[in-house]
KEKE-3310 file (N, C-alpha, C; in steps of 0.2 Angstrom, whole numbers, plus 5000, padded with zeros to 4 digits):
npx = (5004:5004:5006:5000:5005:5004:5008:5000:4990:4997:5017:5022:5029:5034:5030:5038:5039:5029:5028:5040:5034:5024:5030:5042:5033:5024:5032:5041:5032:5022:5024:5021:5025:5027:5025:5028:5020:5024:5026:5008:4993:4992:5005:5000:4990:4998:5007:5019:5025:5037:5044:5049:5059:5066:5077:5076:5068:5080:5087:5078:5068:5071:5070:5064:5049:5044:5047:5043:5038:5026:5008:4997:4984:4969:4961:4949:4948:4947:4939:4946:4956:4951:4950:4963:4971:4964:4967:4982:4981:4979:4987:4999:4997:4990:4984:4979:4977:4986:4982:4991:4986:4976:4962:4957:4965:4960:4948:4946:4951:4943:4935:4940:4941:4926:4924:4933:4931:4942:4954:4954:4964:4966:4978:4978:4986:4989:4998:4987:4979:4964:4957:4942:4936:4948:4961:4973:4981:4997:5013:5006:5009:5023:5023:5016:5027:5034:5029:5024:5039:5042:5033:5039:5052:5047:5043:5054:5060:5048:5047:5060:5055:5046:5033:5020:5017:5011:5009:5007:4999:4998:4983:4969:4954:4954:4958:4968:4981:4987:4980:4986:4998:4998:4992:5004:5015:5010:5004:4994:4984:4973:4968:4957:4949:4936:4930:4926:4933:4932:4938:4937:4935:4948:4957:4953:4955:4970:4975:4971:4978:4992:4991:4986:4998:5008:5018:5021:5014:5010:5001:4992:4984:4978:4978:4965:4958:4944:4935:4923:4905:4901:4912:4922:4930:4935:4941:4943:4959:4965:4977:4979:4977:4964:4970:4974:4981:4997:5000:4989:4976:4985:4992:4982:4976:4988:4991:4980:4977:4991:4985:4974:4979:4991:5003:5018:5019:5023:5023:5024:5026:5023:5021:5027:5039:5033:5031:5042:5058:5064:5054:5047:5048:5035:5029:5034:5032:5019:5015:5023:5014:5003:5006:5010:4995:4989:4993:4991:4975:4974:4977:4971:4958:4949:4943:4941:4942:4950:4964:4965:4970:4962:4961:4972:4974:4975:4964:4951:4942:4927:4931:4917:4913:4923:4925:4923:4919:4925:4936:4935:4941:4939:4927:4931:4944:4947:4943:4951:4964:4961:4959:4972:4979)
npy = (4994:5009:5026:5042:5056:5073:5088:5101:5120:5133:5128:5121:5114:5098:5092:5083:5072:5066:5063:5057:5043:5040:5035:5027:5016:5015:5007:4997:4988:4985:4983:4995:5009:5026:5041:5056:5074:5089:5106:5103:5104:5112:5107:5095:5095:5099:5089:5086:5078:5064:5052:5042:5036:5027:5032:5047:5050:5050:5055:5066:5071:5081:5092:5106:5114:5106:5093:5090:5102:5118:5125:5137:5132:5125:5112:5116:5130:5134:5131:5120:5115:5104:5092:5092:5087:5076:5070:5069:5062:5048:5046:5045:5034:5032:5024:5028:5043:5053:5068:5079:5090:5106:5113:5119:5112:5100:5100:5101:5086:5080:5082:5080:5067:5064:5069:5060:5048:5042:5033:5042:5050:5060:5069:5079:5096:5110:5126:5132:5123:5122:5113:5102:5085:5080:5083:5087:5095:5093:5101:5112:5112:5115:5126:5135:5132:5140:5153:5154:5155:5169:5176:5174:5183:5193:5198:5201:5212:5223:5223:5229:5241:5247:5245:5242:5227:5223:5205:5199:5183:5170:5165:5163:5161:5154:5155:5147:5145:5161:5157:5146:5151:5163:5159:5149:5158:5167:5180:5195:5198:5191:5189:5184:5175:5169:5176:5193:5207:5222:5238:5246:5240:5234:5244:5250:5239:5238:5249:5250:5238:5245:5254:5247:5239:5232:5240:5237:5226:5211:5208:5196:5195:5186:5183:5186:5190:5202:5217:5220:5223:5238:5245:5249:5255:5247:5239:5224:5218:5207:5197:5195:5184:5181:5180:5185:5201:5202:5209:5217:5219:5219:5230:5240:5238:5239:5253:5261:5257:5263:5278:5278:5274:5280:5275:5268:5257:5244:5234:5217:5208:5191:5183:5173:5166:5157:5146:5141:5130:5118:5105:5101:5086:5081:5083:5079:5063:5065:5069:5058:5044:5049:5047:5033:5029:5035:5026:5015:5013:5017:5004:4996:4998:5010:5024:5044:5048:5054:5056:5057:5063:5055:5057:5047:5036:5037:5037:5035:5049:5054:5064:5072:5076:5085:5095:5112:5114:5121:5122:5128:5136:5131:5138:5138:5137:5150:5159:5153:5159:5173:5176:5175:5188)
npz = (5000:4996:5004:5006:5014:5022:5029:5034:5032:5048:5054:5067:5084:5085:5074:5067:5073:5070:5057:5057:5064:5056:5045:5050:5054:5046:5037:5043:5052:5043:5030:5019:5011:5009:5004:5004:5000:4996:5004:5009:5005:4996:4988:4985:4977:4967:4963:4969:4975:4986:4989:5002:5016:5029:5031:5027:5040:5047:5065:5069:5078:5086:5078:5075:5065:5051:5040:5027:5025:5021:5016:5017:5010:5003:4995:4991:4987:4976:4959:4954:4961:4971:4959:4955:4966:4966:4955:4957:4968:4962:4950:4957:4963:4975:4990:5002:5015:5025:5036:5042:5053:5056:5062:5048:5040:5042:5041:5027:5026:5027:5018:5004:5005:5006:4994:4985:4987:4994:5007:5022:5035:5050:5059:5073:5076:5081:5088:5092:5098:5095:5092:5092:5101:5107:5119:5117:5107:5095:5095:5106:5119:5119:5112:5124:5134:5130:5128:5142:5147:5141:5149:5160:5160:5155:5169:5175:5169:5168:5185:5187:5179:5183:5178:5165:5157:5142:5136:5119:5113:5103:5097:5089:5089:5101:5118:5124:5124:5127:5141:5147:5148:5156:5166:5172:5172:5180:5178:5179:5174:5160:5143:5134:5119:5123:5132:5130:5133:5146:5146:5155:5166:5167:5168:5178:5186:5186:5192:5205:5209:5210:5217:5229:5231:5221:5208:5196:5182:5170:5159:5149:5131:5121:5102:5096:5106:5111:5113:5124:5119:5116:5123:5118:5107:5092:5077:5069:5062:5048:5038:5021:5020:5027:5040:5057:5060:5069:5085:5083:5094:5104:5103:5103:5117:5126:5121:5127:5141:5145:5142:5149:5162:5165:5169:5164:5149:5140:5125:5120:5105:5104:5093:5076:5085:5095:5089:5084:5083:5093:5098:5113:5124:5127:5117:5104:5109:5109:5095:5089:5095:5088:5076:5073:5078:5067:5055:5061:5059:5045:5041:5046:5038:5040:5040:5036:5052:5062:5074:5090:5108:5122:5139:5145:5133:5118:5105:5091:5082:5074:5059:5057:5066:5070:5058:5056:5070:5086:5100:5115:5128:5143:5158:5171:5169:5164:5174:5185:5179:5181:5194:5202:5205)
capx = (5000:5007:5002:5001:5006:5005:5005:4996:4991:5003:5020:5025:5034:5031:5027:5044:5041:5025:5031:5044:5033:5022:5035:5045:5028:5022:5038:5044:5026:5015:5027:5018:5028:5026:5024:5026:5018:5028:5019:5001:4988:4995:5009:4997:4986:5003:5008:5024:5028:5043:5044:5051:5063:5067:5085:5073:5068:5082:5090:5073:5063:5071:5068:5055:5046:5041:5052:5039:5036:5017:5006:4990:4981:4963:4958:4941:4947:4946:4936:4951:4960:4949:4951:4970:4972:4960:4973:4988:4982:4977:4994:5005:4993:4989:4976:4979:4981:4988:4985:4994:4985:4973:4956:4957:4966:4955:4941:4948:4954:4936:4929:4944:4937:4919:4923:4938:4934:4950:4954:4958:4964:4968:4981:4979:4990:4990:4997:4981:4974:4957:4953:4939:4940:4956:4963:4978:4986:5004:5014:5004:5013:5029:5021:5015:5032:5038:5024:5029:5046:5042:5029:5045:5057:5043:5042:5060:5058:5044:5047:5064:5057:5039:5029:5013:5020:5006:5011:4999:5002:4993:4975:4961:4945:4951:4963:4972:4990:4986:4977:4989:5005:4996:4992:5008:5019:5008:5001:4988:4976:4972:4962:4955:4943:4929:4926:4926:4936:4929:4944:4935:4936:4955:4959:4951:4960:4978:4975:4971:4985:4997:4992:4989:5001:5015:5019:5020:5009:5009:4994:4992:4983:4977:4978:4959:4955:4941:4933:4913:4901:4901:4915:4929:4931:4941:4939:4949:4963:4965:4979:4977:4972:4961:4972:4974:4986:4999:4997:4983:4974:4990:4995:4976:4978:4993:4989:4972:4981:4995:4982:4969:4983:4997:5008:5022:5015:5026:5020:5029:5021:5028:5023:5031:5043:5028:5029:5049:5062:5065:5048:5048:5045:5026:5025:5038:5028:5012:5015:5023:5007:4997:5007:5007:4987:4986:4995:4985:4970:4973:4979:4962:4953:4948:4942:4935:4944:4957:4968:4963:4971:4957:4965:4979:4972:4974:4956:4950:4935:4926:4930:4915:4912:4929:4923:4919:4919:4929:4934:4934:4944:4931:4924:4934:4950:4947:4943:4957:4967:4959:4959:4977:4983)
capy = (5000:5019:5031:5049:5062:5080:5093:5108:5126:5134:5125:5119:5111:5089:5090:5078:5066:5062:5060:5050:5037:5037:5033:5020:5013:5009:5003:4992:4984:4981:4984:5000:5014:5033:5047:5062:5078:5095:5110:5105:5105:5114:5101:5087:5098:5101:5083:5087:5071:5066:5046:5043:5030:5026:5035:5052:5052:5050:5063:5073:5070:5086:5095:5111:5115:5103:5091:5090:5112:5117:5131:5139:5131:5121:5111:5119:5135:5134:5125:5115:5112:5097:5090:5091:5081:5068:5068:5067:5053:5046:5046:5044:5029:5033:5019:5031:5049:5057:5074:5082:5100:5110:5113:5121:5107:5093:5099:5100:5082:5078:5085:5075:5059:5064:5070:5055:5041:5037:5032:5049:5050:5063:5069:5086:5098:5117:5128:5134:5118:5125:5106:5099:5078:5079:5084:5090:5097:5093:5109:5117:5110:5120:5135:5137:5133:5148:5160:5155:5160:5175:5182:5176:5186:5199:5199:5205:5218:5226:5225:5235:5248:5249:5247:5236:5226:5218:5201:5198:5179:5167:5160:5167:5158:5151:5157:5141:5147:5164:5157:5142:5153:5168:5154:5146:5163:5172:5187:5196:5200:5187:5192:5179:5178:5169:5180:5199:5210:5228:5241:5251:5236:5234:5251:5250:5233:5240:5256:5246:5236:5248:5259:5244:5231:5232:5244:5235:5221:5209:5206:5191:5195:5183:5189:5184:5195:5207:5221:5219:5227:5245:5246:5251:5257:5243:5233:5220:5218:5204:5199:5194:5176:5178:5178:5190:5204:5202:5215:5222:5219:5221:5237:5243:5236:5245:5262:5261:5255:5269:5282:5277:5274:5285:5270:5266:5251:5241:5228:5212:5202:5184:5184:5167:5163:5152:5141:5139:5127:5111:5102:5097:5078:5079:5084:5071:5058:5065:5067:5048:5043:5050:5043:5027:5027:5035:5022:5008:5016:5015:4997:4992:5001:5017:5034:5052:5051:5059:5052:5060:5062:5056:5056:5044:5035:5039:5035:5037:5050:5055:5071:5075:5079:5089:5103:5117:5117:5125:5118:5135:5139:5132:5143:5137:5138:5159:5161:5152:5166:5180:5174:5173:5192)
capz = (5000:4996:5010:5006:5018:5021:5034:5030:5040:5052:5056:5074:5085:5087:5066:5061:5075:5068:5050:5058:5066:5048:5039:5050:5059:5040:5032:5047:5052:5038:5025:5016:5007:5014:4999:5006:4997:5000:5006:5012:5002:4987:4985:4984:4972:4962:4961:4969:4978:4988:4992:5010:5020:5036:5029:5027:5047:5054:5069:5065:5082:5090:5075:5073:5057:5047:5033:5018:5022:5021:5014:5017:5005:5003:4989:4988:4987:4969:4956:4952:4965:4971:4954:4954:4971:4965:4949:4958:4971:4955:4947:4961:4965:4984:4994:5009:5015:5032:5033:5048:5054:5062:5062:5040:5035:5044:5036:5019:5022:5026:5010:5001:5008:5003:4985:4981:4991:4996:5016:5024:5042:5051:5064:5075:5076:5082:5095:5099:5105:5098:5086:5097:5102:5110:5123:5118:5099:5093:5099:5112:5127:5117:5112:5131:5137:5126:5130:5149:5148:5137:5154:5166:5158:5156:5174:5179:5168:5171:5191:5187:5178:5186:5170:5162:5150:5137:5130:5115:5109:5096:5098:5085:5091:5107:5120:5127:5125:5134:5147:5151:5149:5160:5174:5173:5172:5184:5173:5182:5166:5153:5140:5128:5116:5126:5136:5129:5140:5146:5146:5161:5173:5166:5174:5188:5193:5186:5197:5213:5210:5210:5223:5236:5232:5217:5205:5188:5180:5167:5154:5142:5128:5113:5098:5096:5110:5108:5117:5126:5114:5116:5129:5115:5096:5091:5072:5070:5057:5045:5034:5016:5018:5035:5047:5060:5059:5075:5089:5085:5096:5108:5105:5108:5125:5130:5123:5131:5147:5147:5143:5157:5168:5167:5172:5157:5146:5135:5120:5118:5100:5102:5085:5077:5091:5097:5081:5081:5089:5096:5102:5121:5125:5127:5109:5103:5113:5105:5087:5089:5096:5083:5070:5076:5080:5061:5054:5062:5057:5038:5041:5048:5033:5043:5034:5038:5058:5067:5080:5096:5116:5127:5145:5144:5128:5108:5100:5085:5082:5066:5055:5055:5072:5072:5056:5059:5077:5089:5106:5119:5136:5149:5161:5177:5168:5162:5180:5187:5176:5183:5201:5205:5205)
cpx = (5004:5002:5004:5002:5008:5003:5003:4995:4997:5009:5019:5029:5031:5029:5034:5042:5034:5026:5035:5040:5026:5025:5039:5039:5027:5025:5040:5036:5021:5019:5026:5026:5023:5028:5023:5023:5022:5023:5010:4997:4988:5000:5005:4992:4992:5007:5018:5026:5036:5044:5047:5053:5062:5073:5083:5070:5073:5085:5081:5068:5064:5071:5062:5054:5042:5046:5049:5035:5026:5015:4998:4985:4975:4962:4952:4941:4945:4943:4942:4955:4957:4952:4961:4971:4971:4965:4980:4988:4981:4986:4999:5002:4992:4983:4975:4978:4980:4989:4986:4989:4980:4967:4953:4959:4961:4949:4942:4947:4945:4931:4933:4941:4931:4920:4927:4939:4939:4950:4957:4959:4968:4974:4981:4985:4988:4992:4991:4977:4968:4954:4947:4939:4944:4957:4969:4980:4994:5004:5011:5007:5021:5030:5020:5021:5037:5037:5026:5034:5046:5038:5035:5047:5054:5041:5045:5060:5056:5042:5054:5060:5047:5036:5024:5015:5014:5010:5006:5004:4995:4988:4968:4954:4946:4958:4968:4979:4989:4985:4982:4995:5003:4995:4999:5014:5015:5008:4995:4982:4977:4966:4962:4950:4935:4926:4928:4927:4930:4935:4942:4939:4946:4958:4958:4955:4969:4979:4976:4976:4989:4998:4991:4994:5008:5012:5021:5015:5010:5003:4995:4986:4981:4974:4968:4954:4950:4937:4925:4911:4900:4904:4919:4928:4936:4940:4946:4952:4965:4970:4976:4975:4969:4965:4975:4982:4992:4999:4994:4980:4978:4991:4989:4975:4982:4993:4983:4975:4986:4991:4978:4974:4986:5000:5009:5020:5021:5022:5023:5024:5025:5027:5023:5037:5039:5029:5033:5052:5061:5057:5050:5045:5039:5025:5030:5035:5022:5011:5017:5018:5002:5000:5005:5000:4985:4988:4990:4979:4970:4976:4970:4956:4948:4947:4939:4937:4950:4958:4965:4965:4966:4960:4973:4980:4973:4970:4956:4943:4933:4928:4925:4913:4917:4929:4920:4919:4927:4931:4939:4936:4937:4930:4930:4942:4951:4948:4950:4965:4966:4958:4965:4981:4986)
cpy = (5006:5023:5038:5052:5068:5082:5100:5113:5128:5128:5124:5116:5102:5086:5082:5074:5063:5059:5055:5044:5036:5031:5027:5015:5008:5005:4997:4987:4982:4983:4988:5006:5021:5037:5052:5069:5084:5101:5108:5104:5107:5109:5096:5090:5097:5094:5084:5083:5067:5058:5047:5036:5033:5030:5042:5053:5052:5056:5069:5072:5077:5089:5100:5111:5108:5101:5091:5100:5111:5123:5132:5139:5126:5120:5115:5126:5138:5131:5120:5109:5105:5092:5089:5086:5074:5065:5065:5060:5048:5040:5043:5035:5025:5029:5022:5036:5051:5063:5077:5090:5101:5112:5114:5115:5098:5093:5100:5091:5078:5079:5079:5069:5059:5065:5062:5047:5037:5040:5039:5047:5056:5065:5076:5088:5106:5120:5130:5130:5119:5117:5101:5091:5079:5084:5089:5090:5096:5101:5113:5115:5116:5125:5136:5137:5141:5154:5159:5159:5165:5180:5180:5181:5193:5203:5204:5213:5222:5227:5229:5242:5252:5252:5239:5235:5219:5213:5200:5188:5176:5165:5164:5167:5156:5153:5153:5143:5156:5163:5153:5147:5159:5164:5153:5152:5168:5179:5189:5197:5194:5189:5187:5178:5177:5172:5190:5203:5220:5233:5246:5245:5234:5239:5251:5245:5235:5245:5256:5241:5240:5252:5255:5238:5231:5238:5241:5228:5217:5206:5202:5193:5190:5186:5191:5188:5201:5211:5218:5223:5233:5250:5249:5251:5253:5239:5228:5218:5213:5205:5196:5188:5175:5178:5186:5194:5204:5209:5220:5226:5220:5228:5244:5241:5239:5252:5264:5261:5263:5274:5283:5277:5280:5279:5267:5260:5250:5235:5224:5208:5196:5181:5174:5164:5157:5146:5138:5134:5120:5107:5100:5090:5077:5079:5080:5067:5060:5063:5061:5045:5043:5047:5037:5022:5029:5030:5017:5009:5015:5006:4995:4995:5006:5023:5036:5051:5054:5056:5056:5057:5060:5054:5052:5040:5039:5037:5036:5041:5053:5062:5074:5078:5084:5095:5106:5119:5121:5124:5125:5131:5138:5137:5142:5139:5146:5162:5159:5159:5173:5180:5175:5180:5195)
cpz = (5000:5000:5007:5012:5017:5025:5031:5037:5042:5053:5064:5078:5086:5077:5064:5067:5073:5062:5051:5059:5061:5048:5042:5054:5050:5039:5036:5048:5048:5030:5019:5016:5009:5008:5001:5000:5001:5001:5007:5006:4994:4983:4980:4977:4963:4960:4966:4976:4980:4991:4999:5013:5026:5034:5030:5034:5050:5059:5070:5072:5087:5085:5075:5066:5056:5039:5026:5018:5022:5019:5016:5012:5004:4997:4986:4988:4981:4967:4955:4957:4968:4966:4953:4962:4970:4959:4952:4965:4967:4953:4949:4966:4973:4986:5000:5009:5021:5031:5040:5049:5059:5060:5053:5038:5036:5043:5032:5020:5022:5021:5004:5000:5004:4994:4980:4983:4994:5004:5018:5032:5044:5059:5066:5077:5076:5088:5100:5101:5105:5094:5094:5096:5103:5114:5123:5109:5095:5093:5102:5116:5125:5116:5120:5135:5135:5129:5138:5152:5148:5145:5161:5167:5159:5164:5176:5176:5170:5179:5191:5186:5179:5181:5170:5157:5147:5134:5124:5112:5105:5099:5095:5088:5098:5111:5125:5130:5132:5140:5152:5154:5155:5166:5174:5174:5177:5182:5177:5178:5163:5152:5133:5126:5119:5131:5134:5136:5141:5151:5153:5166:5172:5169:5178:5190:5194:5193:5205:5215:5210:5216:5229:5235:5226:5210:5197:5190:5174:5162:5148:5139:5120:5109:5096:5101:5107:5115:5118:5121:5116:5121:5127:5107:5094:5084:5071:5060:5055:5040:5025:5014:5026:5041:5051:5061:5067:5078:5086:5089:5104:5109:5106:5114:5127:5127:5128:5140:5150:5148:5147:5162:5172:5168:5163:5155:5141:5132:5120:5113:5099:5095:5084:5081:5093:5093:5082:5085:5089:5100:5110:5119:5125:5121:5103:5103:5108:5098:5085:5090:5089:5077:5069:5074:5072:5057:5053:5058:5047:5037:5042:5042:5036:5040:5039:5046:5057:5072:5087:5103:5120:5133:5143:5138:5122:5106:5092:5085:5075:5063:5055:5060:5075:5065:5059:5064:5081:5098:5110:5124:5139:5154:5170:5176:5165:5171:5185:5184:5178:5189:5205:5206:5212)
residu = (UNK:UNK:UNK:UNK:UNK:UNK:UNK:UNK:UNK:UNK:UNK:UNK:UNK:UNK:UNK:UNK:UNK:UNK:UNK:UNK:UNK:UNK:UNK:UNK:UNK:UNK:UNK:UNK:UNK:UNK:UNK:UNK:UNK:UNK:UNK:UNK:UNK:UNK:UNK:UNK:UNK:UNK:UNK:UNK:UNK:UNK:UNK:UNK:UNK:UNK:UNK:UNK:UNK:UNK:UNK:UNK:UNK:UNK:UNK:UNK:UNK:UNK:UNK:UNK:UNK:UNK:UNK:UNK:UNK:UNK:UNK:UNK:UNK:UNK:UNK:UNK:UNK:UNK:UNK:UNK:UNK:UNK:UNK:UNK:UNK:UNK:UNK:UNK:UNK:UNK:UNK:UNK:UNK:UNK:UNK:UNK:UNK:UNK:UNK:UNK:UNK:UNK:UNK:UNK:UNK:UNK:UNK:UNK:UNK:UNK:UNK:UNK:UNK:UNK:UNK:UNK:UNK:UNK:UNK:UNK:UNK:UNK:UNK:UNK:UNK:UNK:UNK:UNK:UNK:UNK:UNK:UNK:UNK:UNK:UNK:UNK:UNK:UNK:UNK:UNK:UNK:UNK:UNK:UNK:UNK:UNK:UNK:UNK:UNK:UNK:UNK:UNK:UNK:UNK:UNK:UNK:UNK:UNK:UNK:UNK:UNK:UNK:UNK:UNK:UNK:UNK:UNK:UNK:UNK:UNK:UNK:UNK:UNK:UNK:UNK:UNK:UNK:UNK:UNK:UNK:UNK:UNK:UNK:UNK:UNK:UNK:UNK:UNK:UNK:UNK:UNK:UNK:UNK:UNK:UNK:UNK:UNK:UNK:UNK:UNK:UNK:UNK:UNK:UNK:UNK:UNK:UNK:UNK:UNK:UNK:UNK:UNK:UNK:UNK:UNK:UNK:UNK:UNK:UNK:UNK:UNK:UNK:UNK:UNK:UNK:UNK:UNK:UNK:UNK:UNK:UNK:UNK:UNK:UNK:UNK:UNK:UNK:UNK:UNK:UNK:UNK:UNK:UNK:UNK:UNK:UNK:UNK:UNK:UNK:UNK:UNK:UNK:UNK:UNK:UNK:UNK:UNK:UNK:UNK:UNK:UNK:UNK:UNK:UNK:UNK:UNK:UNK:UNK:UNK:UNK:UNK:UNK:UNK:UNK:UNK:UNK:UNK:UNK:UNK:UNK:UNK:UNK:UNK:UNK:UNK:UNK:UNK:UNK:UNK:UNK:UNK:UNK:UNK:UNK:UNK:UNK:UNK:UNK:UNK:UNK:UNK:UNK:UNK:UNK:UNK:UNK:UNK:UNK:UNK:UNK:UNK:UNK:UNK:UNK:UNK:UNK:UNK:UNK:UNK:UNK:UNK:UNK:UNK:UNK:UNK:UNK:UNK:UNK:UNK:UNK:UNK:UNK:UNK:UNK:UNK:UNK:UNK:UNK:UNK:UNK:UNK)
# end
């Protein structure tokens, strides 16, 4: 059997140790052949296929990025595009296909499935931890380790030079990474999309903090952050394929902030930093896992799922119950963020 694979969406970190445990899960246990595609979604579009050994994984588990690269690209963004996928799994004469991503690409591979009939399965993967079923995303444990350090660091600072320093980090639709990194880094604000902030109550608490108790503050930000309805003049800014322009959203927060206050505000945008570098061991462990569990899965004759964390467990659960949706910061876990100042 030849397996396709392709990561698509954002890079991160744990992407190569799933490729690896593809590629040597197939080729050693059930003796299948691993055809990687380059970039995502448009590779596989473009026929631009890249066979794959156990000689092509090796050393590659503490690697970031991604070895077959990836693009922001969905088959059904065009009439064609479909139709060239279906040509090139054609061609390249795929019985399979693994597509590594994040909530866009695993619903593309879900329409794939339905338009080409061919076995699709899916593997999650995003820092923001927003893919519902599962517990947990390849590279969130990494990026949170990042966004951590970045509000440690931000800490020392900001009690030198007795200032409010706004982090703004990634998370569109759900604010996971702010919220863990603002628990874990002990930020006194988090501000995450589910729950719209109101800039009034954000001065009054900075104010009170200052006057009874310290003299700087740090504020996590997701970039997906928005203001309560009629509480701040804010539109939000969009780049050229949908995604959100970094610190926006941040740097309306600490002007707002400095101006209400009076107390000096600095912006920090972690930007891509979030994305880069070496994975930690959870996300090593994970994306092996999920390889593994994707593997098996097109062995047993399995379509249209995704591997999925459920407690200490890898499952299997359907694609179709993972479009479209959006899996939000619970309510105990916002408030734990805003509890601890």
């Amino acid at each position: 059997m030849r397996i396709g694979l392709i990561t698509g969406g954002g890079d991160c970190p744990g992407l190569n140790a799933a490729i690896r445990a593809v590629v040597k899960h197939a080729e050693n246990s059930y003796g299948h052949s691993v055809v990687g595609f380059r970039h995502g979604w448009k590779g596989l579009a473009e026929g631009a296929a890249q066979p794959m050994s156990r000689n092509d994984v090796r050393n590659v588990l503490p690697l970031g990025g991604t070895l077959l690269g990836t693009a922001r690209y969905h088959p059904d963004w065009d009439g064609a595009g479909m139709a060239a996928v279906a040509a090139s799994i054609e061609e390249e004469k795929i019985s399979a296909l693994i597509c590594i991503g994040g909530d866009g690409s695993l619903s593309a591979a879900a329409r794939v499935a339905a338009e080409t009939g061919i076995n699709v399965v899916g593997i999650p993967k995003t820092i923001d931890n927003d893919v519902v079923m599962t517990d947990s995303t390849i590279g969130f444990d990494t990026a949170v380790n990042i966004a951590t350090e970045a509000v440690d660091r931000l800490h020392t600072t900001a009690e030198s030079h007795n200032r409010v320093m706004v982090l703004e980090v990634m998370g569109r639709s759900a604010g996971w990474l702010a919220v863990m990194a603002g628990i874990a880094g002990g930020a006194e604000i988090v501000l995450a999309p589910e729950a719209p902030f109101d800039m009034d109550r954000v001065e009054r608490f900075l104010k009170h903090r200052h006057r009874a108790r310290k003299s700087f503050s740090i504020v996590v930000v997701a970039e997906g952050a928005h203001p309560a309805k009629g509480t701040l003049d804010y539109e939000v800014a969009y780049g050229k394929h949908g995604e959100l322009i970094a610190g926006s959203v941040g740097s309306v927060v600490a002007r707002e902030i400095e101006q209400r206050t009076g107390f000096e505000t600095r912006l920090t945008v972690l930007g891509h930093v979030q994305r880069g570098g070496s994975p930690l061991p959870t996300d090593r462990i994970l994306g092996s896992r999920f390889g593994v569990a994707a593997v098996d899965a097109i062995q047993q004759g399995r379509s249209n799922v995704m591997t999925a964390k459920r407690g200490m467990d890898i499952e299997l659960v359907d694609l179709a119950e993972v479009e479209g949706k959006v899996k939000h910061v619970p309510e105990d876990l916002l408030r734990t963020a805003n509890a601890l100042a």
